[in-house]
FIDO-239486 format. One record per atom (N, C-alpha, C): atom name; residue number from 1; x, y, z. Coordinates in pm, whole numbers, padded with zeros to 5 digits. Layout:
<pts>
{"CA"; NUM; {X; Y; Z}};
...
</pts>
This chain:
<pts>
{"N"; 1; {00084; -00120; 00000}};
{"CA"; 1; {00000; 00000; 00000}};
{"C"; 1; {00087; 00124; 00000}};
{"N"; 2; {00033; 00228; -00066}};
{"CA"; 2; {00101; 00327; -00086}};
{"C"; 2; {00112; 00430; 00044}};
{"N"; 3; {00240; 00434; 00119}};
{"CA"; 3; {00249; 00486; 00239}};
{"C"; 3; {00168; 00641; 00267}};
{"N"; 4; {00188; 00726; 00159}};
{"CA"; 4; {00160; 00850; 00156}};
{"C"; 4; {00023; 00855; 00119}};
{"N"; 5; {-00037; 00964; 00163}};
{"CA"; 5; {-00194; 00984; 00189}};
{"C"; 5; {-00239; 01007; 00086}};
{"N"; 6; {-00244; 01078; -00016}};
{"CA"; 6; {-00258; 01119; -00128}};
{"C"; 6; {-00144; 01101; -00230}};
{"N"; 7; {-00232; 01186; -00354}};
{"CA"; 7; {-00084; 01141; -00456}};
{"C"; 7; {00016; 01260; -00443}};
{"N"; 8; {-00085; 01365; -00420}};
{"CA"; 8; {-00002; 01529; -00436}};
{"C"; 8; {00122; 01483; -00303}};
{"N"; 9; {00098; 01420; -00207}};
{"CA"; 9; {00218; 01358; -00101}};
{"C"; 9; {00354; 01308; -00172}};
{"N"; 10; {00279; 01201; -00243}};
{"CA"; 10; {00308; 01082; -00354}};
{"C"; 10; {00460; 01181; -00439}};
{"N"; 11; {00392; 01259; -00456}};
{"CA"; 11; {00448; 01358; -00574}};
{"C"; 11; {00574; 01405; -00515}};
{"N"; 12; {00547; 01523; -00392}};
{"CA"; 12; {00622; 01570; -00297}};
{"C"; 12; {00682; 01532; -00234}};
{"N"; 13; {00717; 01323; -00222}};
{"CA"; 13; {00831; 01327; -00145}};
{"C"; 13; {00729; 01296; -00042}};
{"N"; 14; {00611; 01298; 00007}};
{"CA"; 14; {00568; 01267; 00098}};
{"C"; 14; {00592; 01389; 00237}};
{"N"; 15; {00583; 01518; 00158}};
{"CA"; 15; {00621; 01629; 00237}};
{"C"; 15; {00471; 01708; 00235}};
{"N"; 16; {00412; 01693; 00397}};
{"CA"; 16; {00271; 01727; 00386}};
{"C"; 16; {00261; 01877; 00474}};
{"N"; 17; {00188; 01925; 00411}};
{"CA"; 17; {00179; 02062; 00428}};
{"C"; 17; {00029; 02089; 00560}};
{"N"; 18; {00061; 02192; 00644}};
{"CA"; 18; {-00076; 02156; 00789}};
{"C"; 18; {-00135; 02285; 00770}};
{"N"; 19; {-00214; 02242; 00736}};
{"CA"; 19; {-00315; 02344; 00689}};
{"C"; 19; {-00385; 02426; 00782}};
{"N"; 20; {-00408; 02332; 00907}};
{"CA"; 20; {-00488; 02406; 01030}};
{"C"; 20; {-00385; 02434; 01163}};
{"N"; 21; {-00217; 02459; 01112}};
{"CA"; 21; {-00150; 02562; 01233}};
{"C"; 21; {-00156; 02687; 01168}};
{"N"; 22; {-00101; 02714; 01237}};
{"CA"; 22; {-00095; 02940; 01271}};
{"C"; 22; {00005; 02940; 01162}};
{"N"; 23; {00133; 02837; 01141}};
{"CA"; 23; {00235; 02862; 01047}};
{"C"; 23; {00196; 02861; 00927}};
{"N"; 24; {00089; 02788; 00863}};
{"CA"; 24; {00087; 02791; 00790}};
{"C"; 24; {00031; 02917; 00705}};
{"N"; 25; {-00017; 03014; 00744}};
{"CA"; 25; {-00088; 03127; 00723}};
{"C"; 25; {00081; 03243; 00647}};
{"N"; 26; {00162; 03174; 00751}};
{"CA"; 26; {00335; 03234; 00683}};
{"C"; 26; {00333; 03274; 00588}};
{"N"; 27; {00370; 03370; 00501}};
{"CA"; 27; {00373; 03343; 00357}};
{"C"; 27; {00498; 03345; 00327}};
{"N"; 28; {00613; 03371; 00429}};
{"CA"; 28; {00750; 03333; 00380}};
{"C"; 28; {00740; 03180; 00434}};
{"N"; 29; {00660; 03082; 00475}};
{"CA"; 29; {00699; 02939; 00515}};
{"C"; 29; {00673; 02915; 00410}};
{"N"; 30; {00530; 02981; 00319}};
{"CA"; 30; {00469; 02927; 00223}};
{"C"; 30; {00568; 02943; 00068}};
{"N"; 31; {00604; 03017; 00075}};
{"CA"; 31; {00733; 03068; -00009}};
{"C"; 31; {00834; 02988; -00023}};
{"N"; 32; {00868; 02944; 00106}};
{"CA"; 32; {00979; 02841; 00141}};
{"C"; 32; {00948; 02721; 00077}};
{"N"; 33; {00844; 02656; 00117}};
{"CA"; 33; {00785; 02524; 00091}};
{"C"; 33; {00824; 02536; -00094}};
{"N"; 34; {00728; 02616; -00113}};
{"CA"; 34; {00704; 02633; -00282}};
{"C"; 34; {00856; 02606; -00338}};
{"N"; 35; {00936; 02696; -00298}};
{"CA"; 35; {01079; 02673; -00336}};
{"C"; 35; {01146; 02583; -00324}};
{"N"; 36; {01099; 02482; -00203}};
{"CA"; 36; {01195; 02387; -00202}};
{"C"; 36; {01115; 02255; -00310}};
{"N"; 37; {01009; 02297; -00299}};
{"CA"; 37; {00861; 02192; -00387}};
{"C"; 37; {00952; 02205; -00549}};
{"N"; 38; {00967; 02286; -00608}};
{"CA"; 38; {01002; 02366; -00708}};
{"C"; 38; {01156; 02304; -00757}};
{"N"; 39; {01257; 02304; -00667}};
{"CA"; 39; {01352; 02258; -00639}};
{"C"; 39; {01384; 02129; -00660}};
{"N"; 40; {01311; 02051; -00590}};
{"CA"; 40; {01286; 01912; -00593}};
{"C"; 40; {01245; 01836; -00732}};
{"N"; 41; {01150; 01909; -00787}};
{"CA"; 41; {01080; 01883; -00927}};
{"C"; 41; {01171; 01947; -01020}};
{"N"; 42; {01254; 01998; -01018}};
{"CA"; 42; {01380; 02059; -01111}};
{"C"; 42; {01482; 01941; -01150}};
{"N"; 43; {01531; 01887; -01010}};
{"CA"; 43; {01625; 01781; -00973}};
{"C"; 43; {01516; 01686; -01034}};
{"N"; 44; {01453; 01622; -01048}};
{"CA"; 44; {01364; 01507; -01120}};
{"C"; 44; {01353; 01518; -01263}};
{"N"; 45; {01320; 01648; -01279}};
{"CA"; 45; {01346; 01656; -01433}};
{"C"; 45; {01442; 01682; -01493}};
{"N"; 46; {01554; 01711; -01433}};
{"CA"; 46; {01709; 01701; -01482}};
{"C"; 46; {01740; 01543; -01481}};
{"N"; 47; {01703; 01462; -01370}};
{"CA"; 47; {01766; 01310; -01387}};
{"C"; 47; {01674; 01260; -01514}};
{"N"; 48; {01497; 01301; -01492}};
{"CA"; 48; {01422; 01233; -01644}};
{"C"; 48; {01518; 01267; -01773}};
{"N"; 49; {01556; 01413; -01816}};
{"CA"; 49; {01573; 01460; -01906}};
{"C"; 49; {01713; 01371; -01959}};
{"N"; 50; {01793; 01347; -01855}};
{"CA"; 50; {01939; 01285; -01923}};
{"C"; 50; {01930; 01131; -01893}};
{"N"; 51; {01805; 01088; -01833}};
{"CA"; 51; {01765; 00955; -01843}};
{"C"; 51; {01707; 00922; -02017}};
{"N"; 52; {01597; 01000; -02052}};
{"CA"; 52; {01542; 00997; -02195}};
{"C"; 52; {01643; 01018; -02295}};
{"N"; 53; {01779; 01122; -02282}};
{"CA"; 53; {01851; 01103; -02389}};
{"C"; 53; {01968; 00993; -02366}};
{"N"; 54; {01981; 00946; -02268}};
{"CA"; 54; {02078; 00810; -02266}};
{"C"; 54; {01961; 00702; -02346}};
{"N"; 55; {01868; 00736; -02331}};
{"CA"; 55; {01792; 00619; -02422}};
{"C"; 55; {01761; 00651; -02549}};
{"N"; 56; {01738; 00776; -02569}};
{"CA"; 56; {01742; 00831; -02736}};
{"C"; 56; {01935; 00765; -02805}};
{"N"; 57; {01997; 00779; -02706}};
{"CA"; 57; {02127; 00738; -02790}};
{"C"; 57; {02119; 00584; -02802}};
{"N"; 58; {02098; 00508; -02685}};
{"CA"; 58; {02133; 00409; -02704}};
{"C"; 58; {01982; 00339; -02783}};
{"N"; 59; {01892; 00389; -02839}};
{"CA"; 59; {01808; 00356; -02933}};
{"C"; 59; {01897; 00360; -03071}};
{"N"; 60; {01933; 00498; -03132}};
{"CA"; 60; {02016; 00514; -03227}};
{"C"; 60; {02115; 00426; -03251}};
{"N"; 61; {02178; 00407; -03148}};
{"CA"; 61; {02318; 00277; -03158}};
{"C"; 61; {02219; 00134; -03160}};
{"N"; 62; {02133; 00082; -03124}};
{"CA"; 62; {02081; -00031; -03144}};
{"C"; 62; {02014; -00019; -03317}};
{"N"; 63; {01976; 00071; -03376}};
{"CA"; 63; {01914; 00113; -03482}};
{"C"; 63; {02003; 00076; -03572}};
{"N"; 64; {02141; 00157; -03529}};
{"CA"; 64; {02241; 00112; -03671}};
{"C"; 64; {02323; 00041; -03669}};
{"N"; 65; {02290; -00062; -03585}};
{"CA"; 65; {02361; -00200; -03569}};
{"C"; 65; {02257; -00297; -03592}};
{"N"; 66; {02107; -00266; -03568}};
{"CA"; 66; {02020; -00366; -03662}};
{"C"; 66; {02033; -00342; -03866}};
{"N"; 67; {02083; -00211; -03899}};
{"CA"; 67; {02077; -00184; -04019}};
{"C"; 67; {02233; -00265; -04087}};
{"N"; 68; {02343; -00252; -04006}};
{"CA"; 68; {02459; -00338; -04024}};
{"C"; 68; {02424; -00474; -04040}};
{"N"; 69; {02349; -00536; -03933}};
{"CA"; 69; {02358; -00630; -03946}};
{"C"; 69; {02250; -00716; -04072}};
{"N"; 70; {02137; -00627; -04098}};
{"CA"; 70; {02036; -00641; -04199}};
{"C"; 70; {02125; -00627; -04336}};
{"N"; 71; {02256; -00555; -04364}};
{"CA"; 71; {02322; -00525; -04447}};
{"C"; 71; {02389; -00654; -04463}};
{"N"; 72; {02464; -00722; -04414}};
{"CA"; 72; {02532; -00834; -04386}};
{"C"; 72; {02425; -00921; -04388}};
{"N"; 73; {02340; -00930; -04378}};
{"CA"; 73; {02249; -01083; -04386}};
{"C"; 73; {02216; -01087; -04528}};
{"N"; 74; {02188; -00976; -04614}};
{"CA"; 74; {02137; -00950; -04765}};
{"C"; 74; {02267; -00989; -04839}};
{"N"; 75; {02352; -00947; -04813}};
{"CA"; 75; {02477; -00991; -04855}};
{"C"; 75; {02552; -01113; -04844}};
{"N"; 76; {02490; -01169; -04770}};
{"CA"; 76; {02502; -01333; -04668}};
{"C"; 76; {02429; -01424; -04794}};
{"N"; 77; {02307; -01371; -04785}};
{"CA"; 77; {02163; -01415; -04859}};
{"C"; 77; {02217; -01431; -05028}};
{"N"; 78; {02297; -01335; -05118}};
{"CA"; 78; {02283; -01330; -05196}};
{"C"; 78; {02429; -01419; -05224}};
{"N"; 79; {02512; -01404; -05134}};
{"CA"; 79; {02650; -01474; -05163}};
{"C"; 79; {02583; -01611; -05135}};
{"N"; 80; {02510; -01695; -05075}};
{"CA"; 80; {02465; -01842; -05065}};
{"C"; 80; {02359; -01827; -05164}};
{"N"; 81; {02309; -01763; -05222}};
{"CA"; 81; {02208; -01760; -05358}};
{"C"; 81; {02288; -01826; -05487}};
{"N"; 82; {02382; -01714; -05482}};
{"CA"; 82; {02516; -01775; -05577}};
{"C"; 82; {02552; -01915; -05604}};
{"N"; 83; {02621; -01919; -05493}};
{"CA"; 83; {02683; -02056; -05428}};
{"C"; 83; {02564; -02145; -05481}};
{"N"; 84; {02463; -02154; -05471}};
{"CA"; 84; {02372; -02263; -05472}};
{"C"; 84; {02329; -02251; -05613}};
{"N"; 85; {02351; -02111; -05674}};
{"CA"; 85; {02304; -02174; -05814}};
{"C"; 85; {02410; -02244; -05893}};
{"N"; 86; {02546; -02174; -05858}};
{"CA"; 86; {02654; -02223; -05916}};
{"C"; 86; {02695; -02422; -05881}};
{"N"; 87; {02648; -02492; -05763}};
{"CA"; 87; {02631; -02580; -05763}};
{"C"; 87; {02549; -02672; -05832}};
{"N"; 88; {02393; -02635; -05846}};
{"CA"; 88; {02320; -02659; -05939}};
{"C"; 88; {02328; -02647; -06074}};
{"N"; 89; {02438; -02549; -06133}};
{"CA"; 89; {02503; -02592; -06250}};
{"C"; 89; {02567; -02702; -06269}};
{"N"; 90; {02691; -02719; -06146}};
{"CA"; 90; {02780; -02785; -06138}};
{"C"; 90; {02714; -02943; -06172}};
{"N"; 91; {02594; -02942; -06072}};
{"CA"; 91; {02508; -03121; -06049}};
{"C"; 91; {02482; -03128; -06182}};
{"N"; 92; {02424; -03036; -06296}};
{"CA"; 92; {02361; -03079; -06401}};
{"C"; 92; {02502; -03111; -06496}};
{"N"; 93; {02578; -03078; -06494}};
{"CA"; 93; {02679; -03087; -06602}};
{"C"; 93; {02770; -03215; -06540}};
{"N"; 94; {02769; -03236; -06428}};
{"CA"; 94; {02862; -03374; -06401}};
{"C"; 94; {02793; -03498; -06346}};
{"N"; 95; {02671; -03477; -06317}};
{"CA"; 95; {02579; -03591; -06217}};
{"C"; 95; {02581; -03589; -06104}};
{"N"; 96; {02555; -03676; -06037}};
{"CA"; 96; {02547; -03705; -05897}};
{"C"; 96; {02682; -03731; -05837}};
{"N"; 97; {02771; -03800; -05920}};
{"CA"; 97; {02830; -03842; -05810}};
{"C"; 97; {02938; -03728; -05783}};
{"N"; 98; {02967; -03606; -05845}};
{"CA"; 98; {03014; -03468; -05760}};
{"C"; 98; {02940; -03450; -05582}};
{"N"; 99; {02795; -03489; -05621}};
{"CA"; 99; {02702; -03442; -05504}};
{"C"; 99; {02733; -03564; -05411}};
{"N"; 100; {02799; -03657; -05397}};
{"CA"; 100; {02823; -03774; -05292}};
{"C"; 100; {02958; -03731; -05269}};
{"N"; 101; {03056; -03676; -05373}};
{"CA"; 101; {03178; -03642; -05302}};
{"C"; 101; {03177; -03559; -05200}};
{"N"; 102; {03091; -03439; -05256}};
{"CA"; 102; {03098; -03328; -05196}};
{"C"; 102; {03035; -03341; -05051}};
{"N"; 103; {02937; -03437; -05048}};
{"CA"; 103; {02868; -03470; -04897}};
{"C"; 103; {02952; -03552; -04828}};
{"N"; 104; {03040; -03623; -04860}};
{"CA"; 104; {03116; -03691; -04796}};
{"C"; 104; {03220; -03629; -04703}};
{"N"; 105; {03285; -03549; -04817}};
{"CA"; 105; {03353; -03453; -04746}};
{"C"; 105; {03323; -03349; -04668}};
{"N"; 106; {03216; -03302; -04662}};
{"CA"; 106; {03141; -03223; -04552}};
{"C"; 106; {03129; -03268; -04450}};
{"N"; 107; {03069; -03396; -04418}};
{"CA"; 107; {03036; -03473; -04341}};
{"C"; 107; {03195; -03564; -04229}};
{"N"; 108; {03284; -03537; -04309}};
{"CA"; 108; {03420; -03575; -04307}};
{"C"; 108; {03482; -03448; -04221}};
{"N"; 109; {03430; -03337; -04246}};
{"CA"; 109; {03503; -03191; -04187}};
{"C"; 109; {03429; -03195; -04065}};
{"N"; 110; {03295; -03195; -04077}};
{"CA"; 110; {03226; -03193; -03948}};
{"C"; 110; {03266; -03304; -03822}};
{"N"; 111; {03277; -03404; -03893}};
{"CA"; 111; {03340; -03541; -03770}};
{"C"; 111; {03475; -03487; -03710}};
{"N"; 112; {03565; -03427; -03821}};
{"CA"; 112; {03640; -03374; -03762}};
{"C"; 112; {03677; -03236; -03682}};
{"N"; 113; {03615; -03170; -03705}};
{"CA"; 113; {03583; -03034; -03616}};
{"C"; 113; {03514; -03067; -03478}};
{"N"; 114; {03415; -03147; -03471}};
{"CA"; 114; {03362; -03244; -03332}};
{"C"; 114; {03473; -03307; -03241}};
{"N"; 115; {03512; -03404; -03277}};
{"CA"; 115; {03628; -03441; -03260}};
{"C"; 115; {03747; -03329; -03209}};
{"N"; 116; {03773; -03241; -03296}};
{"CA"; 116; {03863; -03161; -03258}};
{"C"; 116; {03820; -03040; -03152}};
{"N"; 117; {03719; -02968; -03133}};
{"CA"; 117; {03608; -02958; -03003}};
{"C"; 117; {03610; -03006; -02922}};
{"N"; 118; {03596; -03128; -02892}};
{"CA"; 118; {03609; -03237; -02777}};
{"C"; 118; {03698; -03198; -02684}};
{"N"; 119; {03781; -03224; -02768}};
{"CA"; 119; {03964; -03251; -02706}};
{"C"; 119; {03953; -03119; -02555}};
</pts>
């Protein structure tokens, strides 16, 4: 439960103002208060303000490192586009059994990269 009585409390720090002493009628207490009220909400919006632009930057830096990396995947994409048509040349002009070498030996690198992992 929310300790403070209200929200305007809530707001203030939980700094409640007494409405029914003699002081409060002050108008330099009332002055005071205001100033330090004033004060307080200055300091909050100085930490919001350089809180929102540490996140405006580090939005920007996440932005153009999703665009790098979207750059590199298209380029990824089109270099294995290649590759795969240029193989599919390769299968039609020699047959299959290029495509059993070539799996063999893949399959031959991988046992050995496992293997060599292990260790």
């Amino acid at each position: 439960r929310n300790p403070y009585s209200s929200d305007r409390d809530a707001l203030f720090d939980g700094y409640r103002t007494n409405t029914s002493s003699a002081q409060s009628n002050d108008p330099y207490l009332i002055e005071k208060q205001n100033d330090e009220q004033v004060a307080s909400l200055s300091e909050k919006m100085k930490t919001l303000k350089e809180v929102s632009l540490l996140i405006g930057e580090e939005v920007r830096s996440q932005n153009k490192f999703l665009d790098e990396m979207d750059d590199d995947m298209n380029s990824t994409k089109t270099l294995l586009g290649n590759t795969m048509n240029k193989l599919g040349v390769m299968m039609q002009t020699q047959g299959g059994s290029v495509m059993w070498i070539l799996i063999i030996f893949v399959l031959c690198v991988l046992i050995f990269v496992y293997f060599y992992i292990k260790k």
